[in-house]
N, C-alpha and C positions, 0 to 999 in steps of 0.2 A: 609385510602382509601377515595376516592373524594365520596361525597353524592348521585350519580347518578352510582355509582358503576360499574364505567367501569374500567376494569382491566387495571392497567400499569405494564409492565412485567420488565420494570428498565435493566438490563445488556443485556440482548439479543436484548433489541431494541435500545438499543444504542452504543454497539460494534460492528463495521464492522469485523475488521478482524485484526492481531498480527502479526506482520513481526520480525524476527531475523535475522541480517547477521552479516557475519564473516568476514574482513579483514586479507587477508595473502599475503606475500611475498617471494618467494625462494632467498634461500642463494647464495650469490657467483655473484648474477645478477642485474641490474639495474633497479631500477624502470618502470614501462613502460613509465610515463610521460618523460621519460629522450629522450625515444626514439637512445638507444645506444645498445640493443639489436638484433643479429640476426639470434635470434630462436624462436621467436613466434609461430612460427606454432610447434617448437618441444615441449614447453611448451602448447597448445593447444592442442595436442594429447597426450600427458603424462598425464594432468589433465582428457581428458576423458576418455584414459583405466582405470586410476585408479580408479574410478568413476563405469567404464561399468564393468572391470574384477575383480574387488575388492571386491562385493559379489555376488555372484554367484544368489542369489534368487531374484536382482534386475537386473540384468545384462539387463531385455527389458525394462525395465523403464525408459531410459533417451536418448535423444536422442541430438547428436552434433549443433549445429548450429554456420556456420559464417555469420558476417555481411555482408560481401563482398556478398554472397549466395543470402541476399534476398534484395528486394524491399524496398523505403523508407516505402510505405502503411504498409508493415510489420514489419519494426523498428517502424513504432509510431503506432502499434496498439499492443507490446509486448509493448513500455513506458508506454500507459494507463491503461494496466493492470498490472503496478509495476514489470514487468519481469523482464528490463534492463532498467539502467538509460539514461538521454538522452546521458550523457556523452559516453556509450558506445554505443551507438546507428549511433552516427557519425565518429567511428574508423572505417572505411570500411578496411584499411589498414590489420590491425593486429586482430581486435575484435570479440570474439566469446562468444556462453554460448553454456551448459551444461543445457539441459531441463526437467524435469518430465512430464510424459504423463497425469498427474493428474495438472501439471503446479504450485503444490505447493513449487516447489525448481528449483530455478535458480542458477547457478553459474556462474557467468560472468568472462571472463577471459580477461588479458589484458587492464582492464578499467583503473583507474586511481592509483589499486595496480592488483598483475600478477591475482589476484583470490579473487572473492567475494562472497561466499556462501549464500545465503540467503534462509528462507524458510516462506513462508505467508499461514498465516490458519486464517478459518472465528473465530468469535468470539475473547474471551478473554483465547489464551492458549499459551500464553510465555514460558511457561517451557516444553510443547510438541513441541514447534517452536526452541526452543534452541537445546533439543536433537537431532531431525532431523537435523538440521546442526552440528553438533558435530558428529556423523555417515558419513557423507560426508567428513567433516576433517579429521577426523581420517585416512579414504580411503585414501584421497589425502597423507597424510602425512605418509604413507607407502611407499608410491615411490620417492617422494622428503621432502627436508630437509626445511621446513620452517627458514626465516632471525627471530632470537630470540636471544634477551639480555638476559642477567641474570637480571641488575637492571630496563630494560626498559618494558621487555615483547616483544611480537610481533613489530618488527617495520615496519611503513606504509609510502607513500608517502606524508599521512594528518596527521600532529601532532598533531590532534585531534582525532588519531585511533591509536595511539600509547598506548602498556598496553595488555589491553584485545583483543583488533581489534573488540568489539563486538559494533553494533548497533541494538538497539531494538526500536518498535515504536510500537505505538496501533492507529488503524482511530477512531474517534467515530465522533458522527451523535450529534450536541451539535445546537439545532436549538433555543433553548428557552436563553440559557446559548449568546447565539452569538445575539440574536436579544436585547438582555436587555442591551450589551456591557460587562458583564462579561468576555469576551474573555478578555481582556487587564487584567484586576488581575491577570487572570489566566497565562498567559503569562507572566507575572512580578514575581509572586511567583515561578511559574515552573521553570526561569531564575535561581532564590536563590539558589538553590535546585539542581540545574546540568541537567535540562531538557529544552526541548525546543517544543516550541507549534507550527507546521507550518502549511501550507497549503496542497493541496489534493497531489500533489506532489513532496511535501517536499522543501527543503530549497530553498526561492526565488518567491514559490509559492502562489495562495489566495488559499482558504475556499470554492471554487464552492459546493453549494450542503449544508454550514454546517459542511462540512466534515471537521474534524482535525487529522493532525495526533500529536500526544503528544510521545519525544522519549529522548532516552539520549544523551547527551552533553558528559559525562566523562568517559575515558575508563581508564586513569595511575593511581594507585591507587588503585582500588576497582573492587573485583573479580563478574565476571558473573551473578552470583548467588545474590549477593546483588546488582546490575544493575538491574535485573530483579524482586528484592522484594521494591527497591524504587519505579519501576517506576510502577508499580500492585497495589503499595498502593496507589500515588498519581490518578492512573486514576478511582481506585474505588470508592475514594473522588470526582471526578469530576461527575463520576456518580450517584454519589448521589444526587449531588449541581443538577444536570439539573432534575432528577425524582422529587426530591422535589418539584423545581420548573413547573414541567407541570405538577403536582397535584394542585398546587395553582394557577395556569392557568384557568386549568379548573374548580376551583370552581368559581373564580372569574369572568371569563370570557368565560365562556361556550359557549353564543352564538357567538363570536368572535373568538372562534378559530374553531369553528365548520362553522360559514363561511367563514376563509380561506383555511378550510381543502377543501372545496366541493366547491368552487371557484376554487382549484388548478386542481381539479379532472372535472370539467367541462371543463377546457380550455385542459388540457392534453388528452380529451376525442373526443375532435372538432375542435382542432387547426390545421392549413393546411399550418404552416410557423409559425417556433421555433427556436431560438435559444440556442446553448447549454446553456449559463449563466442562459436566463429565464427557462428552461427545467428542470435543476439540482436544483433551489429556488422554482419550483412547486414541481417538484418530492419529495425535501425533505418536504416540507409541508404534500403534502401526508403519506410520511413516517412517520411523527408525528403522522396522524391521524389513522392510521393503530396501532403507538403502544401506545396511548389511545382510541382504540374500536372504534373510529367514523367512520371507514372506517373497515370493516369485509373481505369482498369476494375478498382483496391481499393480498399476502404475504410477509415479509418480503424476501424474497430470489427473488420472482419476482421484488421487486422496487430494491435489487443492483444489479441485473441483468441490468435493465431499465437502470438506470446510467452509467455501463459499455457499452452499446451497441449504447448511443447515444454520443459517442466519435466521433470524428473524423476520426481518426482509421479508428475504428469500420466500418463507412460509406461508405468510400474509398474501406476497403477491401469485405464489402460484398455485394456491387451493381459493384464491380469487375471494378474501374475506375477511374480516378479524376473527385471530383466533386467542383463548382461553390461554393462559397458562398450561394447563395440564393438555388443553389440545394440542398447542404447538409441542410438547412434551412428547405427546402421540405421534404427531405426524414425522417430526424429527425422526423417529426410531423408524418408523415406516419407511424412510425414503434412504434410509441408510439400509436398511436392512434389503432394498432394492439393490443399491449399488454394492455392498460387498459380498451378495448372495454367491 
């Protein structure tokens, strides 16, 4: 422990949250990318009864949605919060999900394969994140017949989701690890290994915030189960490399990161015109300081909160409008300047 004895709490302050999704396909029918199908909407309601009537004790728990239904403000305020990719965001045509009212399981239907099950929970819990979608598969796979090889497993319309159709990802908050240039190892080694290290919105995307998500690459070959114990080892190695690291932070450089901490927290306190980029490199500072004690009276759930709300999205949908560049700039600082007051 650092000589000033402020608590680092290591996993919880630096795991966001564990996503598992499923790719699947029905038999007998084309791709959606093919775009030769025409029954989409009968495969949209078949996925959702099986889904609503399939168990009875969840039956209010989920609720339909098409893309056609809603607004773009509401396609990209479901992207930012990992509901639906943007890929299905822009099928207005054919594309729907499958919601939980808790919003920890999406099912996207019609995306780039007919069904995409996914389920996101905070922390580090992969193996509760797999079951719950395996519940949902199961459901579905009662009323239709998934497309399944004997030597291939599941097949997808991405031959990189062919096998298992499984992708798993962990976000973590890696500020010390990303400012030293570590990221690039780490990325090179995770490569080796059949992982891949991206940004807040996966493949294509940066790092706003620190935020990474760290996920697998290999589904032919290796079962579920060991998908999920590589990639839990590898990230708990990472966790480690970055706690280490902001212990010897703070021994060495105490007053240095304690005034970027309370620099980030002055400006996020008084600023009146923000932008997201700067917003999510202060807030994650803060977040630093929060889980080495510098910062006591937030909490971790209020700063991902914070992150989440000063989206884009976000903005749009809750001042109920489009807004300007310099307005969202505005309103940003405003609603921050609420929550860290």
């Amino acid at each position: 422990m650092p000589s000033d004895a402020y608590e680092i709490k290591k996993e919880a302050d630096i795991v966001v949250s564990s996503r598992v999704r499923l790719a699947r396909n029905f038999e007998n029918l084309s791709f959606p990318l093919l775009n030769k199908n025409t029954n989409e909407d009968e495969i949209i309601e078949k996925i959702y009864l099986a889904i609503a009537e399939g168990d009875e004790s969840r039956k209010d728990e989920f609720a339909l949605i098409t893309i056609a239904n809603i607004d773009k403000i509401d396609r990209l305020n479901y992207v930012e919060k990992h509901l639906i990719s943007i890929m299905l965001s822009k099928n207005i045509r054919t594309g729907a999900f499958v919601l939980s009212k808790d919003e920890t399981i999406s099912i996207m239907i019609n995306e780039e394969d007919h069904v995409r099950i996914q389920c996101i929970l905070p922390d580090l819990q992969l193996e509760k994140a797999l079951e719950e979608t395996y519940k949902i598969d199961d459901l579905i796979e009662k009323r239709m017949t998934y497309d399944f090889d004997e030597k291939f497993g599941y097949l997808s319309s991405c031959p990189t989701n062919i096998g298992t159709g499984l992708r798993a990802s962990v976000m973590l908050h890696l500020p010390v690890l990303n400012n030293i240039g570590y990221i690039t190892g780490i990325r090179r080694v995770a490569g080796q290994i059949g992982l891949a290290v991206r940004g807040i919105y996966g493949e294509g995307t940066e790092a706003k915030g620190n935020l990474f998500q760290i996920s697998n690459q290999i589904t032919l070959g290796i079962s579920e189960e060991e998908t999920l114990k590589n990639l839990k080892n590898t990230v708990v190695q990472i966790i480690q490399k970055e706690s280490t690291l902001r212990e010897k932070l703070l021994l060495e450089k105490k007053d240095d990161i304690e005034d970027s901490v309370f620099r980030a927290l002055g400006i996020l306190k008084n600023a009146r015109i923000i932008t997201s980029n700067e917003a999510m490199k202060l807030i994650s500072n803060l977040k630093l300081g929060v889980a080495l004690n510098i910062i006591q009276e937030i909490s971790f759930k209020k700063i991902d909160q914070l992150m989440a709300i000063i989206q884009v999205g976000y903005l749009h949908k809750h001042y109920k409008k489009d807004l300007t560049e310099k307005e969202r700039d505005i309103k940003r600082a405003e609603i921050i300047r609420e929550k860290v007051k």
